[in-house]
N, C-alpha and C positions, 0 to 999 in steps of 0.2 A: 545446627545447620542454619544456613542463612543464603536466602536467596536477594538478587536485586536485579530488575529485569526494567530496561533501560527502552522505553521505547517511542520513539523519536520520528513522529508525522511525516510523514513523506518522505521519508531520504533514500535516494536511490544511491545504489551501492558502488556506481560506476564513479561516484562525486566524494570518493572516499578514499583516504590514502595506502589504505590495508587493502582497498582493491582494484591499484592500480591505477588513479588519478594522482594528476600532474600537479595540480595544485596543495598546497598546505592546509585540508579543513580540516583534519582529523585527529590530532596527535594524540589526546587524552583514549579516543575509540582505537586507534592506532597500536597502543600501548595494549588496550586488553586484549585484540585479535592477536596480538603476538604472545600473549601466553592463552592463549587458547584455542578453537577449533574456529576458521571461519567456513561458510557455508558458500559457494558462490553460486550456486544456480536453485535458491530457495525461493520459491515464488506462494505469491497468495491465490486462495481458490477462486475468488470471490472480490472484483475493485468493484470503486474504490474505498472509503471510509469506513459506514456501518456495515459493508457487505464482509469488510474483510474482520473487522473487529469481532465480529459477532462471531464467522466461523471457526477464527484461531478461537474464542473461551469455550467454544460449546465444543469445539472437536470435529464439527460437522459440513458437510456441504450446504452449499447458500439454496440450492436446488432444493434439498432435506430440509434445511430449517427455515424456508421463506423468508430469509432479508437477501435479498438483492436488489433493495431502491434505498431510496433517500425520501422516499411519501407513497403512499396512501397502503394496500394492505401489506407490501412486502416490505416494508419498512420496520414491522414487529416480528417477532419470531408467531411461529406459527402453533395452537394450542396442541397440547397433548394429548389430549382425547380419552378416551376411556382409560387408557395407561397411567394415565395420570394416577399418581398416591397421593396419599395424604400430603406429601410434598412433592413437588416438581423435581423434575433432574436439576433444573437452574441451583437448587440447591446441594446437589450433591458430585454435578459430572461436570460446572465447569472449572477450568484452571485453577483459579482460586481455592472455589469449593474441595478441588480432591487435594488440595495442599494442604485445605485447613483440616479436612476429615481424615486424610488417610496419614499424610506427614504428620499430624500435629502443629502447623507451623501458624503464629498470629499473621494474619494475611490485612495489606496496608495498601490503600490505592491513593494516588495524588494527584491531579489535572482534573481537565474539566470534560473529559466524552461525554458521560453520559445527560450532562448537560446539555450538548450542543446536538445531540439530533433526539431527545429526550428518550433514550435508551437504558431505563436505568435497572432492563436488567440485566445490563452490563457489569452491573456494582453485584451482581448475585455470586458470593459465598466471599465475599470482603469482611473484616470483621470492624475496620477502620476503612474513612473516606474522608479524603480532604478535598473538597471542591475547591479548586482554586477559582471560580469565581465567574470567567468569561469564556466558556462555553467554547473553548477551543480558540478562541480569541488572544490567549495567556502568550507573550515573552516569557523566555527562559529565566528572566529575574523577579518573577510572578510566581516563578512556581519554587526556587532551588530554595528560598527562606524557608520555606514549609518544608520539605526533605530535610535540608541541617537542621531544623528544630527538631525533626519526628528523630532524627538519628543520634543527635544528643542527650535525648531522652531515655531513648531505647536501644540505641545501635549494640550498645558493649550486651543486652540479653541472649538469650540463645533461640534459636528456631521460629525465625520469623522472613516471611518473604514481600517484599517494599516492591511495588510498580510504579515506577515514575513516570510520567506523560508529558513528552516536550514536543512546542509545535514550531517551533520555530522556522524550519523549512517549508513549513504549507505557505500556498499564497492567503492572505499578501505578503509580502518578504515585511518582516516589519520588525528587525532590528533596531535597537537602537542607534541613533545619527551619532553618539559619542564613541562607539566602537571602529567609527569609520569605515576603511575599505583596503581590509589588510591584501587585496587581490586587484586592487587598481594597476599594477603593473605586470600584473601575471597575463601570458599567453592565450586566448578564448581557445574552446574546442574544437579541433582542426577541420569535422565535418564541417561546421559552421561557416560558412565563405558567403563573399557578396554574391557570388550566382545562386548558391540554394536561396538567400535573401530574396532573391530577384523574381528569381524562380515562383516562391510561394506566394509573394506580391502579386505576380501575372495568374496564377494557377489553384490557387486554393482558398478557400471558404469555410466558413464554420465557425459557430459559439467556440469561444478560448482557440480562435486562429488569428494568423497575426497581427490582425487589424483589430481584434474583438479580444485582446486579453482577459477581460475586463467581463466577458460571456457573449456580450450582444451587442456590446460598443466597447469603447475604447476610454469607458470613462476612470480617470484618477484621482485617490483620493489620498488627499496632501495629509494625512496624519501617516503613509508609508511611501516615502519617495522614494526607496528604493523596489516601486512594482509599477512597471512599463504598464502604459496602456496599450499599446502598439508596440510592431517594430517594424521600422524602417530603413534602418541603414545601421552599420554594423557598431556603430553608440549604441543605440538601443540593444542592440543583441548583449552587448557590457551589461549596462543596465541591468536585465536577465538576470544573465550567468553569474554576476556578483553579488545580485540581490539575493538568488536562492544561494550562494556557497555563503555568504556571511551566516545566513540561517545555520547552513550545517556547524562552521565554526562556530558561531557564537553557543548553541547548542553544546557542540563538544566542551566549549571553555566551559561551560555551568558542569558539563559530567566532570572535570577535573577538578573544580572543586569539591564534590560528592566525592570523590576516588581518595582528595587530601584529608577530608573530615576523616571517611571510612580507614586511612590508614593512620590517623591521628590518634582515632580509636582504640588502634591495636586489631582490628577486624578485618583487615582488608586481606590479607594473605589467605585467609582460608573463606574467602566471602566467593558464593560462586555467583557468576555474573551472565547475561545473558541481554544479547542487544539485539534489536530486529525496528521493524517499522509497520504501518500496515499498508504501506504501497509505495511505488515512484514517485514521477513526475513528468509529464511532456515539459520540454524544452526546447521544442522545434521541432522533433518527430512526429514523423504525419500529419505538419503540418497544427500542431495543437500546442499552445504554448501559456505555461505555467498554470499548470490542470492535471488530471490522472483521469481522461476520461475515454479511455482505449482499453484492449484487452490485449496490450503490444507488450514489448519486453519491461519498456523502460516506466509502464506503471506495474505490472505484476512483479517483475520482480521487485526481493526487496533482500537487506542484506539481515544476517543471522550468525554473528559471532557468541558463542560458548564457551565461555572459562571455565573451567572445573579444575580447581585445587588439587592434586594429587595425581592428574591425569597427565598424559600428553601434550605438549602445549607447540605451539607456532606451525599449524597442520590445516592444510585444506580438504573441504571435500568436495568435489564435483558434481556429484550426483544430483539429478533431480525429489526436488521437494516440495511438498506444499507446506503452508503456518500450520496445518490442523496435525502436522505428523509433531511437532511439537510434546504434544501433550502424553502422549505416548514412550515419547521417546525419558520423557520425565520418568514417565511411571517407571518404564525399566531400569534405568539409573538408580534410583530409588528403591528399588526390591519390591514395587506392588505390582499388582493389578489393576491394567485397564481398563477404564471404563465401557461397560458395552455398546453404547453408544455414539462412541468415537468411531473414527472413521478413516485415521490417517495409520500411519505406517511407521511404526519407528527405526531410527538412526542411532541408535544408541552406540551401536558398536563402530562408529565410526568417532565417538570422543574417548569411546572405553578403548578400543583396540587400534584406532586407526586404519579400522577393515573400510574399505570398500564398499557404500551402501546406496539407493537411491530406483528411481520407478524407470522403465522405460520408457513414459511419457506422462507428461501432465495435460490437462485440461483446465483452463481458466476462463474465467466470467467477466464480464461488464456489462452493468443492467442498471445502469445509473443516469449516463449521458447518453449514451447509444445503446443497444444493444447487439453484443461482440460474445465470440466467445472463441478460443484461440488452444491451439494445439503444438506443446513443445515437447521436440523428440530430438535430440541430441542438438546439432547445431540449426535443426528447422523449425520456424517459427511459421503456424499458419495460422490462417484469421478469417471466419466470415463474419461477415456482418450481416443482421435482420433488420437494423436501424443504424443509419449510418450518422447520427447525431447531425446533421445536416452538413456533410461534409462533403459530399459523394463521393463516399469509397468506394471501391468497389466489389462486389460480393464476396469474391475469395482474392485474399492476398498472401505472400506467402516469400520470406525472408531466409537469407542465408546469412546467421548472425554471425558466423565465424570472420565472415569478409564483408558485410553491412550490418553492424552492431545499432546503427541508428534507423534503418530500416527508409532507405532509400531508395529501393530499388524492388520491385513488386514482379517477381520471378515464376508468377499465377501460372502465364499463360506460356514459358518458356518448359516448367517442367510441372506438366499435366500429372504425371506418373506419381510425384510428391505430393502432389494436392489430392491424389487421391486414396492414395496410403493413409495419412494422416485423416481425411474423410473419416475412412475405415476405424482409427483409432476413435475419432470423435467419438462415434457411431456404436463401437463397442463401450464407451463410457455413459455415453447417454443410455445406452439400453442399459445399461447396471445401474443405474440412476436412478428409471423409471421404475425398472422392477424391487427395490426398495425403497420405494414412495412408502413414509412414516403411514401407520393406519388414518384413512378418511380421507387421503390427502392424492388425487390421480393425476396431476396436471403438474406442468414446469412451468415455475413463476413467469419467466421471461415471458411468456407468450400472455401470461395476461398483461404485462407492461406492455407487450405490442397491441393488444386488442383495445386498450384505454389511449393511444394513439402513440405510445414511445411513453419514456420514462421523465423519471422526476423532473430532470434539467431539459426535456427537450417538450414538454405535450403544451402543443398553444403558444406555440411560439414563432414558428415560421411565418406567418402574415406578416407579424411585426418586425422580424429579421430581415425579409425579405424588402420591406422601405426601405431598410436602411441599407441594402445591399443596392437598391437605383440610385439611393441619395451619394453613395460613393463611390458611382463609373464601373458598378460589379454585374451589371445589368444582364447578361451573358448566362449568370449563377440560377436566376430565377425559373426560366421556363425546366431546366432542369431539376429544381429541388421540388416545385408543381409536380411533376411526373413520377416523384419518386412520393410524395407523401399530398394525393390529393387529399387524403380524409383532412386533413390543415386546411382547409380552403372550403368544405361543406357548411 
């Protein structure tokens, strides 16, 4: 058996061709979603980076295992406690780990995560690690040398599972300038019009909004010029949308090369394949552009195609999903047993049989920029916010993705009745949350990221945001981001 699980920084699944985008970025992903299972409504529990990383390997909510930030305590997993054995679970329940223990399988990691928020135990039950180097910082032709050598080596052995790590679509867009701009003459995204343009100019603010690509200014840095500082008129919006789809394309071309080695091999037909990401991307939604700092559609979700040899193949499922149900879903396929510490739900029988699988409603987190947490139940997406990343959101928001997939249109206060359902759903999940709080452990992280004044990207920053929101005619923004977050100003 051979696993190779393809997972690719940021890519939102809407910028894909297997699901339904207009553009050419996908062909090589394209190619495996057509002999396999793709996932279209699989979302992560936990945005965006280490929050979600963390809970697809352990199997766990970000709430359970305390990473939901990017610094200070929720940024490590949280100790075991008396439970603890002589070894940690890190060794035995995550991904890796039950592949290497219970499949037998040599387990291979390649990129640089646990570098870049110094996570390392990310790398727990790997038996090989190739650091590629720059901490998240890696082009796709940074890392695929290292893949073709480890596969030339090894590839023709038997039972071994390879994770590849391409970041390509994270900002900053930083393709290479010789690959060009195979999408210079394609169509922009049709929400995207010079009135939203206009619109978000006159009306909205906020770190990574469209004056502040860049977090807090607009500043650019000439080693990636294809990553706006700003946008201001519908070039810049180009800029954008090409800069992140080169990322995806060029990404995809590096997997077609891995796809021609692996059939060069003679491995590629029976090699089962599994692709995902661990979040979106803003690209004008709400106003946030080129970041994943919402707990909205277009950063939690993320896409999830399954090839499995012998199965089924060019089949969608709909159902709602979280990363964590992943692991689970493995076990079953596989003939083990799950780990008891996991948490999610397995889909198995939607690659085995093409049944019908998926939750009545998920619950998603963001405790990184803001603090969000967001409720999807068939075509509704609701949103409160505790920390509005200094955006001013407004406490409850609440989309109908079916007819605003980009979430334009804040339907709060039109249907009370949905907002409060959904409430209830929250409410039922946070109380099952609460009452299997790990032993020692009584409190949701979130609220100490609000009690320390907001999270990693936002605590101590508003004074200095706010100069530069008089220095640029935004003057309007201020008294109100004062009243929403005076502990900034004590």
């Amino acid at each position: 058996m051979r696993i190779l699980y393809l997972d690719i920084d940021t890519l939102r699944p809407d910028h894909l061709g297997c699901y339904g985008y207009c553009r050419n970025t996908s062909p090589n992903l394209d190619r495996i979603a057509a002999e396999g299972v793709r996932f279209d409504n699989c979302h992560t529990t936990d945005a965006p980076c280490l929050p979600s990383r963390s809970a697809l390997m352990t199997g766990t909510f970000g709430i359970h295992n305390g990473v939901v930030n990017h610094d200070g305590f929720n940024a490590d997993f949280r100790p075991e406690g008396r439970g603890r054995g002589f070894r940690s679970r890190m060794g035995s329940d995550t991904l890796p780990a039950f592949l290497k223990m219970e499949v037998g399988l040599h387990t291979v990691y390649i990129g640089g995560f646990g570098e870049r928020h110094s996570t390392f135990s990310y790398y727990a039950g790997f038996r090989e690690i190739h650091d590629t180097g720059r901490g998240g910082m890696e082009s796709a032709e940074e890392v695929t040398p290292t893949a073709l050598d480890w596969l030339e080596r090894h590839g023709t052995e038997d039972n071994w599972y390879l994770h590849v790590n391409y970041w390509d679509p994270h900002t900053p867009y930083r393709v290479p300038a010789d690959f060009g701009n195979p999408f210079a003459g394609d169509p922009l995204p049709r929400w995207l019009t010079p009135g939203v343009i206009e619109q978000q100019l006159r009306e909205t603010v906020g770190p990574h909004g469209i004056l502040e690509i860049s977090m807090y200014d607009d500043h650019e840095d000439s080693r990636y010029p294809r990553q706006a500082g700003k946008v201001t008129d519908m070039e810049d919006v180009r800029r954008e949308i090409d800069g992140y789809d080169c990322g995806v394309r060029y990404a995809d071309t590096h997997i077609g090369t891995l796809l021609k080695k692996l059939e060069t091999l003679g491995v590629l037909d029976d090699l089962i394949i599994i692709v995902s990401s661990d979040h979106g991307e803003n690209l004008g939604e709400l106003g946030l552009w080129s970041e994943h700092g919402t707990a909205d559609l277009c950063t939690t979700r993320i896409p999830l195609i399954i090839r499995w040899p012998g199965l089924k193949a060019d089949r969608v499922d709909t159902g709602l999903h979280y990363n964590i149900d992943l692991l689970p879903t493995l076990a079953q396929l596989l003939g083990k047993v799950p780990r008891k510490s996991w948490e999610g739900e397995s889909f198995a029988a939607a690659i085995r049989d093409g049944a019908p699988t998926g939750r009545d409603y998920l619950v998603v987190s963001q405790c990184c920029h803001g603090c969000q947490r967001a409720v999807r139940r068939g075509d509704w997406l609701y949103i409160r916010t505790w920390h509005d990343f200094f955006h001013l959101f407004p406490k409850e928001m609440l989309f109908d993705l079916a007819n605003d997939p980009h979430e334009e249109h804040n339907l709060a206060s039109e249907r009370p009745d949905v907002c409060g359902e959904l409430a209830r759903c929250y409410l039922e999940w946070y109380d099952e949350m609460m009452a299997t709080q790990p032993e020692g452990y009584f409190h949701d992280p979130m609220w100490e990221e609000l009690h320390r004044g907001g999270p990693c990207h936002a605590h101590g920053q508003l004074a200095r945001y706010c100069e530069r929101l008089g220095k640029t005619g935004r003057d309007w923004a201020i008294p109100l981001l004062k009243e929403r977050h005076p502990e900034e100003f004590r």
